[in-house]
N, C-alpha and C positions, 0 to 999 in steps of 0.2 A: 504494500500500500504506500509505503513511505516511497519508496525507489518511483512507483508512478510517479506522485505528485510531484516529486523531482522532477523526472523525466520533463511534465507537461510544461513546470514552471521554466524549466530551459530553453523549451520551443517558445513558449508565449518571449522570451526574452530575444532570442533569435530573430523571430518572427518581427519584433519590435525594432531591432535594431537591422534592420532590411527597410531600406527607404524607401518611399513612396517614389513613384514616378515624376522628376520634374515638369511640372509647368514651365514651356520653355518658347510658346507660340503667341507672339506677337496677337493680341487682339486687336489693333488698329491697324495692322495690314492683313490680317487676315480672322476674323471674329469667328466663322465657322469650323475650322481647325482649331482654334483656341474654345471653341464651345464644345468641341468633341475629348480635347484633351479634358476638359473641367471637368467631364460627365464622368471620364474615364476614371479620374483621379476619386470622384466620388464612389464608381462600383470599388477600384482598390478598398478604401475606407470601410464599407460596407464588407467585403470580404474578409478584411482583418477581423471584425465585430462577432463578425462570422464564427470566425477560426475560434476566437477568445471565447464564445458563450459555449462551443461544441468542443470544447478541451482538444483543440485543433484535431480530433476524431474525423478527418472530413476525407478520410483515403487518401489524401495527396491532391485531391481534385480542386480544393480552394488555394493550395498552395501554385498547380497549373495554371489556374485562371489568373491567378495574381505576375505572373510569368508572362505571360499572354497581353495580359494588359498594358506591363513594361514595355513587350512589343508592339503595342499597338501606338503608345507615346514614341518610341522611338521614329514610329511610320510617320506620324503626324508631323513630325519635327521634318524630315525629310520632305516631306508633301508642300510645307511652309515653304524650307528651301528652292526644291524645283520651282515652286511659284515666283518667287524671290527673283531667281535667274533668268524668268520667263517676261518678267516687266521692264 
């Protein structure tokens, strides 16, 4: 019992100390990429919440999505760019 709570208490710390995806999209040249990054950075938030109320029990599957989502900031960041170099 004790070695769990340990265990969980180390992931919730892990978990914590994994950073949220930067906000990194210009909302005055580009407001729709910066509204998709903001949504995105909200499902993160929402997924950590997640992880914490289900003693991160979630099969790996909230920590993929949290993974995914990185990827999806990283897209958006680039999508800015190409725009960027396109005007």
């Amino acid at each position: 019992m004790i070695k769990t709570r340990l265990l969980v208490t180390l992931l919730a710390l892990a978990a914590f100390a994994v950073a949220q995806p930067k906000k990194n999209v210009s909302a005055a040249r580009h407001p729709n990429l910066a509204a998709a990054q903001r949504l995105s950075a909200q499902a993160f938030e929402k997924i950590k919440e997640a992880q914490t109320a289900n003693e991160f029990d979630l099969g790996g599957h909230a920590q993929k999505a949290k993974d995914l989502l990185d990827q999806v900031n990283k897209e958006l960041k680039l999508a800015a760019e190409t725009a960027n170099k396109n005007k």
